[in-house]
N, C-alpha and C positions, 0 to 999 in steps of 0.2 A: 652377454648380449649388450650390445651398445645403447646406452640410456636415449629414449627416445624425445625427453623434454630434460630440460637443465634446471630447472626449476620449475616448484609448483604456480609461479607466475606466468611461465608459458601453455602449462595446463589450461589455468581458469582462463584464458585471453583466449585462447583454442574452445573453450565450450561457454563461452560470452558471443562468438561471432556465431557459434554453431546453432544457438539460439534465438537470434533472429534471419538463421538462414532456412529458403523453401528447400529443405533436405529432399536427396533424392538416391539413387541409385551411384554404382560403384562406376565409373571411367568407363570409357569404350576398350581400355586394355586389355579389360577382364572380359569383353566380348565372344564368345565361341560362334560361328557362324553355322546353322544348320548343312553347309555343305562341305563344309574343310573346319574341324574344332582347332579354333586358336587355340593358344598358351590360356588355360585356367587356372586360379592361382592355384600353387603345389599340387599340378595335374593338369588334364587334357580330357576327363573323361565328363559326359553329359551325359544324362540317363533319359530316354521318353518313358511314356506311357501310353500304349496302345489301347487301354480299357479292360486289360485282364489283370488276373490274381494268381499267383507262384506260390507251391505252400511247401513247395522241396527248397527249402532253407539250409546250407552247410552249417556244420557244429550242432552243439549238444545242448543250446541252450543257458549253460552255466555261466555266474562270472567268470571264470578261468577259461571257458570255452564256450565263447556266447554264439549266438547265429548269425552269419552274416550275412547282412541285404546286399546284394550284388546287380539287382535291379529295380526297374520302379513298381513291375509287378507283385514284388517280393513285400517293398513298402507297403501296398495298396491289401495285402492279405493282414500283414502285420495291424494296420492302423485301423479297420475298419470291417474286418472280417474274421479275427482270428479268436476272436473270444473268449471262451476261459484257458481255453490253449497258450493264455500270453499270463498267465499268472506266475507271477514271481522269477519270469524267462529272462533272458537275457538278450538284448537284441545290440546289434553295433552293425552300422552303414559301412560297407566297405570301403578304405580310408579311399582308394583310388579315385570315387567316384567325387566328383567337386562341385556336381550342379545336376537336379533334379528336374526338366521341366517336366510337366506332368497331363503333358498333349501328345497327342499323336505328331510325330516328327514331319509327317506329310503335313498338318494343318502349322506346324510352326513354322514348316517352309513357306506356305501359302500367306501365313499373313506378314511374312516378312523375315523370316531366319530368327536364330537364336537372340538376336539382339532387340528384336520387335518385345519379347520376355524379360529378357536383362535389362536392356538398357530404361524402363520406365523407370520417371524420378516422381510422380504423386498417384496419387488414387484415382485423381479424376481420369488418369492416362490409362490406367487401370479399368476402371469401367467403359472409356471409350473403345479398349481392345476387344473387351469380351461379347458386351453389349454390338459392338460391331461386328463379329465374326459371325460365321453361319451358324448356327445355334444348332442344326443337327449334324454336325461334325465337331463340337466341344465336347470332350470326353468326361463324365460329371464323375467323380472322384468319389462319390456314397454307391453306385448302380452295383458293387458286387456286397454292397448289406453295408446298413448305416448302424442298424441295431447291436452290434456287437461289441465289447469290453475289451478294452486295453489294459492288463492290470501289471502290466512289466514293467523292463527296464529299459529305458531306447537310451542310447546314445549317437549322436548324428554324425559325430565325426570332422564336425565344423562343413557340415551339407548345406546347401542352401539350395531351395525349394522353390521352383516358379511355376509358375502358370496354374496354382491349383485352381480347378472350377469344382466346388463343391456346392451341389444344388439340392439342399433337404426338400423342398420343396415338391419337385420333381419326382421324390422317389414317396411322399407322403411323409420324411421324417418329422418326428421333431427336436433331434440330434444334427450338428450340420456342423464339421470341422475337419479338421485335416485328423487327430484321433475323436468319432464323432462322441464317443462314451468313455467314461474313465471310469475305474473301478479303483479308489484310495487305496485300498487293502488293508490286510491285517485289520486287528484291533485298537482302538485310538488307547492310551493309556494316559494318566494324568500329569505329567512331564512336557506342561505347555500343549497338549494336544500332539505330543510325538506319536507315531506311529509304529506299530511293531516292525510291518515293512511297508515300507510307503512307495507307491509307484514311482519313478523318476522319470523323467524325459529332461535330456540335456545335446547342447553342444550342436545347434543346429538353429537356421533363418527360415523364416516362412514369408518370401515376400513378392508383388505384386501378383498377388492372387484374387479371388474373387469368391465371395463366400455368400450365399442366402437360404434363407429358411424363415419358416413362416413361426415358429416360436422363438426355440433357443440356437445362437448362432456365435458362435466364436473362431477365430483363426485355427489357434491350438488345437483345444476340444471345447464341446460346445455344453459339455453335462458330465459330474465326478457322482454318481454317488449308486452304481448300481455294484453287488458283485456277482457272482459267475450264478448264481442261481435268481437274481433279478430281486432280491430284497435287499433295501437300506441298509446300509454297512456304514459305521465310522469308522472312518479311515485316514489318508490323508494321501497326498499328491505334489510333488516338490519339480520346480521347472528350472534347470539350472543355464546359465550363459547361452543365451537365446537372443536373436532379431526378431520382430516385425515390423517390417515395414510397407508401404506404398500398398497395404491391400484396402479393398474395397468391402463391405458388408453392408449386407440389405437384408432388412427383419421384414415380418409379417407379410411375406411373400404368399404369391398366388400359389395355390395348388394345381397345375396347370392340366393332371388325365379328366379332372371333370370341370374346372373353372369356377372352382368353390376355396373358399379359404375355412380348414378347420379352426372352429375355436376363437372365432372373430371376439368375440367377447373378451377373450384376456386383454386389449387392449395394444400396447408395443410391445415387440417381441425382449425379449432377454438377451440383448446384446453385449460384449466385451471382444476388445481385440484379441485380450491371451483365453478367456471363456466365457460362456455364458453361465446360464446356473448353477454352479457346481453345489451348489445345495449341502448333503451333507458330509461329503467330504473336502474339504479346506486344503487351500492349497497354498507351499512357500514359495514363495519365486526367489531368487538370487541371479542376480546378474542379467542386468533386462535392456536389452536396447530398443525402444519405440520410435518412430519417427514415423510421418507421412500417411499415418492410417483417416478412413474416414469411413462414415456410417451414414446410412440411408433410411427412413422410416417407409416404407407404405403404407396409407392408409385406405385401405377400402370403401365404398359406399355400401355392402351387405355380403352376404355372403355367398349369392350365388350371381354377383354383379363382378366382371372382369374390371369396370372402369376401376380407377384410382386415382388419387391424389398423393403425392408427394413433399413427405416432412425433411428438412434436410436441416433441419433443428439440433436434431444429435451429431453433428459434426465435430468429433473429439476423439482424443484416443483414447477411451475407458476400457481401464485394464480388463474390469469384469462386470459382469450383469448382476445386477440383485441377487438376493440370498447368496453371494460371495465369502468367503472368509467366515462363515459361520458354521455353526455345529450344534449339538447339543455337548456342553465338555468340551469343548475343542477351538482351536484357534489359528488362524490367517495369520501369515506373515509373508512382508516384500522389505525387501533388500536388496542397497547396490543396485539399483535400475533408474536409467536416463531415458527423458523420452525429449526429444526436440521437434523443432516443427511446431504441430498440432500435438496439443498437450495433455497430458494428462489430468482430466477434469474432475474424477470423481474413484472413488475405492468405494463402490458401494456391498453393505453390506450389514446383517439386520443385527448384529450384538456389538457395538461401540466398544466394549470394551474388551472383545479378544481380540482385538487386531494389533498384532505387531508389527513397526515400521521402522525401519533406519536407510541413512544413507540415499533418498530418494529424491535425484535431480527432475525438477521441473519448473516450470517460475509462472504457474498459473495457482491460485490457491483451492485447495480441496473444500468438495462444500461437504463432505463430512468431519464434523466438530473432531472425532478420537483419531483422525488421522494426521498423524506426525512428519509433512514433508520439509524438506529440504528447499523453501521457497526462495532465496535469495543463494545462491552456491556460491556470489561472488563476495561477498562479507565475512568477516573474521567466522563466523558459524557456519557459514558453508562450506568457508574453503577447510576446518576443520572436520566436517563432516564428510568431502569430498577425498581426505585424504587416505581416508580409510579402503577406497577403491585401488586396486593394483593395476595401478595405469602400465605401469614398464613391464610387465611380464603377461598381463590376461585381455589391456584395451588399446586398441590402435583410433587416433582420433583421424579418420582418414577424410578423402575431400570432400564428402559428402552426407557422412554420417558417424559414429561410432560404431566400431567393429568390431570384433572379437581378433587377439591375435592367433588365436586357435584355427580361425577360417582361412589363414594365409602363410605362406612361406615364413623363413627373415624377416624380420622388418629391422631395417639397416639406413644407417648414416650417408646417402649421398653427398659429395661436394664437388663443384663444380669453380672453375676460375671465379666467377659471377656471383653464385648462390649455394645451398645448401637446401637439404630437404630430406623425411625417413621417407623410405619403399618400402614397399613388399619387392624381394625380387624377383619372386615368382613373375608376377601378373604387374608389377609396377605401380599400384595404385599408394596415390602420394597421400601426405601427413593434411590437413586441412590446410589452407593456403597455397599449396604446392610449391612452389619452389621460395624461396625466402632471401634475399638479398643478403650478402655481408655485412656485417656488422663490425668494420675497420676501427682496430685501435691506432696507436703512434707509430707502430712499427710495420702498419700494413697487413695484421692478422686479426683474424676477426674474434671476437670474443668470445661469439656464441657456440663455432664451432672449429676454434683454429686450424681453419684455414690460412697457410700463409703465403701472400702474393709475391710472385717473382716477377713480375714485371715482362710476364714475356711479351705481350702482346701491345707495342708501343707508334706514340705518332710522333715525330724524331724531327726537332728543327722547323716546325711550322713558325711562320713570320705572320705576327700579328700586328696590326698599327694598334698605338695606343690613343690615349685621351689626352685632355686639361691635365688628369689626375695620373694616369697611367702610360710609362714608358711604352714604344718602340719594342718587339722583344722575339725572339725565337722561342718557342712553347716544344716540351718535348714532355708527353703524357703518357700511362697507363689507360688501357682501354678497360681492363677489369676493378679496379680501384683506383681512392683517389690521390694517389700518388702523381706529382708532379712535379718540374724543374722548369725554368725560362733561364733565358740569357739575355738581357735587357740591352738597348743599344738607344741612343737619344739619350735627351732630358724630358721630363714632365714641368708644367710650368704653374698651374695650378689655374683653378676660372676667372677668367677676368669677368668680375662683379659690378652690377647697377643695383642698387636698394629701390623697391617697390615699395611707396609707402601705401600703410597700414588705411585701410576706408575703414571707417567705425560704424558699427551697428545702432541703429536706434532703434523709438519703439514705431517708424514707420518706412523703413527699409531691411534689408540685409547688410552685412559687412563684408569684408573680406582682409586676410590677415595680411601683413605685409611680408616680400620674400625676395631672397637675393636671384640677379638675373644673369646667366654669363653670356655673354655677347661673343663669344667664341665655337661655344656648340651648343649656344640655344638652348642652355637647362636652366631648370628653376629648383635652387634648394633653401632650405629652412634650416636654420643653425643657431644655436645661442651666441654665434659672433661671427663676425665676419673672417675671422682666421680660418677658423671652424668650415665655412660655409666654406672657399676656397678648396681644399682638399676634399669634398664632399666626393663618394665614389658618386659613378653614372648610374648607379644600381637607385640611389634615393631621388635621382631625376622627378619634378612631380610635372609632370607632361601640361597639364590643363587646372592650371592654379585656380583659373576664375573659377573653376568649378568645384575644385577640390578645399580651397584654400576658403571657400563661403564660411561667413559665421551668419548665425539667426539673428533674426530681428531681437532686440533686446528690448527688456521692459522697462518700463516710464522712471526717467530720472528725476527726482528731485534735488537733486544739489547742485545742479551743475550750470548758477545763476554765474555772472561773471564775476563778483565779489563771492562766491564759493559761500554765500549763506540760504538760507531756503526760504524760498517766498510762502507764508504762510495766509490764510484769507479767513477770516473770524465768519463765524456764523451766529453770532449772539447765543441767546442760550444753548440754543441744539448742537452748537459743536464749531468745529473748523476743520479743512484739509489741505493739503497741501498742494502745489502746481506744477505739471510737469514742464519741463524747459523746451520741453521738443514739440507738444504737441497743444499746451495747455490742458491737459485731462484733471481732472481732481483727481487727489490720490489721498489714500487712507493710508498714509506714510507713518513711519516712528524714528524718530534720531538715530539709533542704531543700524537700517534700514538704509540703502541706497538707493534699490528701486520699491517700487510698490504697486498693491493692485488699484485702477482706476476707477473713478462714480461713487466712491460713499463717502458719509463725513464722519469723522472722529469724533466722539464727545468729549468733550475739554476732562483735564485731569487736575481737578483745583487741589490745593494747596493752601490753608488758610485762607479762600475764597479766590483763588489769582490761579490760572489754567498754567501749568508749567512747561507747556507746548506750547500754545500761542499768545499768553501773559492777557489773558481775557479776565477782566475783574464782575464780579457777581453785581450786578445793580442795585439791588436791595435784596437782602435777606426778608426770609419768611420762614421765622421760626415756630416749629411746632414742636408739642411733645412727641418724641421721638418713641414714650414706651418705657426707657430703660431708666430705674428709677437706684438711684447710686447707695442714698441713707432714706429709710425709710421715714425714722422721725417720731417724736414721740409727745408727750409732755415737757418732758426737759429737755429732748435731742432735737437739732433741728432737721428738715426736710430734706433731700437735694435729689433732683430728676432731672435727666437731660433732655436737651432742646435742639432740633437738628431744622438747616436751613432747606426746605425741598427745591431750592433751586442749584445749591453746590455743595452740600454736605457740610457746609460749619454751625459746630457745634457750641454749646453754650449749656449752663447750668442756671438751674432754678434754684432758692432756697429759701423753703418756708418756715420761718422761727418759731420754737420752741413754744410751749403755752398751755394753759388749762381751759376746758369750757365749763363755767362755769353757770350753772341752774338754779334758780331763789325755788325754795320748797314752805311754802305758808305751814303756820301753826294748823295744828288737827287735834279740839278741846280734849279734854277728858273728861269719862261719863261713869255713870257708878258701875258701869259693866266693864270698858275698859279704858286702859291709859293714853294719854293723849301726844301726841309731838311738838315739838318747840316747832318758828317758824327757824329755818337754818337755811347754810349754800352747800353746794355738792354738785363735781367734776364730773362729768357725764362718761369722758375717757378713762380714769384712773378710780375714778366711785370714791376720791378724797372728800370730807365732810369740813367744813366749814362755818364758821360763826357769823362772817361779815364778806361782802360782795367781793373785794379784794383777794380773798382769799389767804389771807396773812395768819388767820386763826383759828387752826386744828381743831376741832370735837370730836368726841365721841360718840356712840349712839346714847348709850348708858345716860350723858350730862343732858339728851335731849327728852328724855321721858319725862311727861307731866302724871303723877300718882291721878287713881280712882277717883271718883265722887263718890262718898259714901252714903245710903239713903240712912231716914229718921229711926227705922224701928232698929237699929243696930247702934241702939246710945247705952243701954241699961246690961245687965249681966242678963246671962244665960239661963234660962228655966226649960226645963224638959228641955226641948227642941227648940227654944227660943233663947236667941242669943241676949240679954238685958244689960249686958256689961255696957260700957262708951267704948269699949276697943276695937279694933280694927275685927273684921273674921276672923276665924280660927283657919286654919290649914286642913283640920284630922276631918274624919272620916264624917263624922257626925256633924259637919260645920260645911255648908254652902259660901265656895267663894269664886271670885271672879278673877281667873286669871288676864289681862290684858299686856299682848306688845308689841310695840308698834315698830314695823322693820322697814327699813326707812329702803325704797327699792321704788326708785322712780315715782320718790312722792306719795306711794299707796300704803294703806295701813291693815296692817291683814290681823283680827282679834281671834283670841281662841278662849271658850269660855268653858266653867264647872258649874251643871245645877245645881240649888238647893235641896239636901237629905230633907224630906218632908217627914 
């Protein structure tokens, strides 16, 4: 198979545009027309659907020998009628068949042939078709039983499905999809929630369709979790390489046989494009093409009132309706699935942490936190992430959307003189971009897909007049690349030049730059010389200089006196600014500084009292304490605190010298109770004690004590308790004496005394 991208650079540039494109439907190629079926891709066959149900199915059911759908009645028993009859069956679309629409061929005549179906490219085209048609000639896809299980194995065959009208509503369901009930099967087992057998449905598109119901509503199916005798089964449900696109879905629809809506209380219906509820059978998707899908809310005024109002709020492609990807024991997983267009907004569903996710293109962000997408594809992690997909054998990125190559012929390497492009050759529908120009190297082959030009197709001896610059010449070209030859005849002589001089800008006009003029053919070019400007091609011509060549008004000059110094203007204390030369503005200019902004003044920047911008000298200082004080200072150390000017910041130092303060403390007698103090001097800072005012001679407390006074009765010695001696008291126990001393602390004398033992 011929490689369909050369690299994965032209991959991610292929689904960067596909991205911000309104995707839509496949080419008019793939067309089949209700009265003569064109070329469908790998086939011719369309299938209708009349409104009935087929249940004589060839084969036996088995893998090895599965049933084959050979029409759409056959599908319509399979999907929504066949009920436990589909457990663990085998089903396969008969490859021949290439397109499903699923109307009556009279009414797809009537509103327009097969293309009125195929060719819609959104949703809204989509509900304009259905919504438009006679509503009792749309054939509603649930009418031969909504309530029944699909518990098999479909494979589509690379089918793809239009026109469903699938109306739950209508029939009372609250099941509404193209399979309206799924049944997981088997038993869920603890191996990630694998399944013993798990339904499958693969290899088939479901697209511009039209799907409603008044609870749960989904394209696919609409509800996973019944099985053949109608009680909860864990199980599981695997959806493999599948479209949807351009369909329509409306929730909480009318019940239209009595014009009541069941159930009005659950609030918005269970919507998703691939299903609604699937409760508790979980389901893997792989391989998911979305684009184009869009949802519609109804909301009711009550229940037996027809009016409504319309929410068109849920407009996005959600994969699936709440209780999604959940189980009890069990777990959700998507992979490998692109949605463009209208994105995929949400993966809802109630246990965050079984849901498995890789490999998911979209660039809207999930508002569920546990869901792991692929939000940028175009960055070093997406393009890794994106590489995991098997673009060259399983996706064809075609003009409109991503496709499966399972749905199509070949898809093959077109080249053309001109261009290049892949096809399908079936049905022709082109690569995104469709056709792609050559990409010519030096020898005239293109690189991307060598192609090599022979030059067949040529314009041979055209005489061209030249220019100033450019000879006289016969031209002989390639119409398919840019291969060319001349045979030149003449001289070229180069522009005869005039120099425009240069208008300068100020700050009360515009400029305009200066430019060389040739008075030969009337051009005007710009060159760093006049040699230069001379061979200028006609290609840098600039037509209308006045206009092209304008400079802006420029801002206020200060330097540009005619002695080249700057006129400065003092403002006494508050400052000084500058003047501008063009306009006189004040400018709040700085030396470094050419232009500046206009109206304020500078405050001088003194320097030892002198402004070093405008040489402004301080008129008188006014020194204060400033606060900051350098040497504290002591007795012996001297002072120093600074002194700052408030009018220009100079500063200056105080210093207060060294010193003691010295206090005269008068004598304080002594009494017979206690001792007395000399008159003495003492430093008030330092607590030094002194003899004389000067301070020149040291005391101690000790030299300043005057002893007791002693009274009379203590001259004679001691009898009994009487002391009779002439001696001083005794100390001991039996002996009253007066202790006194005097503690010299700002002059006070503080005594403490001993009673007399009586």
């Amino acid at each position: 198979m011929t490689k369909m991208f050369k690299n994965s650079k032209q991959i991610f540039a292929v689904v960067m545009a596909l991205a911000i494109l309104a995707v839509s439907l496949f080419a008019g190629s793939i067309v089949a027309s209700a009265d003569s079926t064109e070329a469908l891709c790998a086939g011719t066959r369309i299938e209708y659907w009349d409104g009935a149900k087929d249940t004589s199915l060839a084969g036996a059911g088995t893998q090895d020998n599965p049933y084959i759908i050979t029409n759409a009645a056959e599908l319509n028993y399979v999907c929504n009628s066949a009920n436990a009859a589909t457990e663990d069956k085998y089903y396969v679309v008969d490859p021949a068949i290439k397109a499903f629409i699923l109307q009556p061929q009279s009414l797809v005549t009537a509103l327009g042939g097969d293309s009125a179906f195929m060719n819609i490219t959104s949703a809204d085209q989509t509900k304009a078709l259905f919504e438009g048609a006679d509503q009792s000639k749309l054939m509603n896809w649930l009418k031969n039983g909504s309530a029944s299980v699909f518990a098999g194995h479909f494979d589509g065959n690379g089918v793809t499905i239009y026109g469903m009208y699938s109306d739950g509503a209508a029939v009372r369901s609250e099941q509404c999809g193209l399979f309206p009930l799924l049944d997981g099967n088997g038993v869920g087992v603890a191996n990630q929630g694998a399944a013993e057998k798990a339904t499958t449905l693969k290899n088939f598109a479901v697209k511009n369709s039209y799907v409603k119901g008044y609870r749960r509503v989904g394209v696919i199916s609409s509800t996973a979790w019944w099985n053949k005798g109608g009680a909860y089964v864990d199980g599981w449900s695997e959806l493999y390489n599948c479209e949807v696109a351009n369909n329509f879905l409306v929730g909480q629809d009318l019940i239209t046989k009595d014009g009541t809506i069941a159930n009005a209380a659950w609030g918005i219906s269970e919507m998703g494009v691939i299903g609604g509820a699937m409760a508790n059978d979980p389901m893997k998707v792989t391989g998911l093409s979305v684009y184009g899908n869009k949802t519609e809310y109804r909301v009711y005024g009550s229940a037996s009132n027809t009016t409504y109002s319309v929410d068109t709020s849920k407009d996005f492609n959600r994969l699936f309706a709440q209780n999604t990807l959940s189980g009890a024991g069990f777990y959700g997983e998507l992979h490998d699935a692109v949605s463009i267009g209208t994105l995929v907004s949400q993966l809802q569903h109630n246990k965050d942490d079984i849901t498995y996710t890789s490999n998911i293109y979209t660039n809207i962000k999930s508002t569920v936190p546990a869901v792991t997408l692929v939000e940028n594809p175009f960055g070093p992690e997406g393009q890794a992430a994106m590489k995991a997909f098997d673009w060259e054998n399983d996706w064809f990125m075609a003009e409109q959307g991503p496709t499966f190559r399972s749905f199509h012929g070949a898809i093959t390497l077109t080249k053309t003189n001109t261009s290049h492009y892949y096809a399908c050759e079936t049905c022709g529908l082109k690569s995104y971009g469709g056709e792609v120009e050559h990409n010519w190297d030096d020898t005239y082959k293109c690189i991307d897909c060598e192609w090599q030009c022979t030059h067949g197709s040529q314009t041979v001896g055209e005489f061209r007049t030249g220019d100033c610059v450019t000879k006289d010449g016969y031209y002989t070209e390639c119409h398919y690349c840019t291969w060319g030859s001349v045979e030149y005849v003449g001289e070229a002589y180069g522009h005869v030049l005039t120099w425009v001089e240069e208008i300068l800008a100020d700050c009360e006009k515009e400029g305009r730059q200066g430019y060389w003029h040739c008075s030969e053919c009337n051009g005007n070019f710009t060159a760093d010389s006049e040699e230069a400007a001379k061979w200028a091609p006609m290609s840098t011509n600039i037509l209308d200089p006045e206009t092209t060549l304008v400079t802006p008004i420029a801002p206020h000059n200060a330097l540009n006196r005619e002695d080249g110094s700057i006129l400065v203007v003092q403002q006494g204390n508050d400052g000084h600014y500058w003047i501008c030369y063009t306009c006189d503005g004040k400018l709040l200019a700085v030396e470094s500084e050419k232009y500046a902004d206009e109206g304020r003044i500078k405050k001088h920047k003194y320097d030892d009292g002198v402004c070093v911008d405008c040489g402004w000298e301080c008129p008188e200082h006014n020194y204060q304490p400033s606060g900051i004080v350098h040497v504290v200072g002591s007795c012996t150390v001297d002072r120093e605190e600074e002194l700052k000017c408030t009018n220009c910041g100079d500063k200056q130092y105080k210093v207060t010298p060294a010193g003691h303060k010295i206090v005269k403390y008068d004598e304080v007698p002594a009494t017979d109770k206690l001792e007395g103090t000399k008159a003495h001097y003492a430093c008030t800072e330092c607590k030094e004690i002194y003899t004389d005012a000067e301070g020149k001679n040291k005391a101690t407390s000790a030299s300043l004590v005057i002893p007791k006074v002693l009274p009379p009765e203590y001259q004679n010695q001691i009898q009994g308790n009487v002391d009779t001696s002439d001696k001083s008291p005794a100390t001991g126990d039996s002996v009253a004496s007066v202790l006194a001393l005097a503690v010299l602390a700002g002059g006070a004398a503080v005594a403490m005394t001993r009673k007399i033992k009586k």
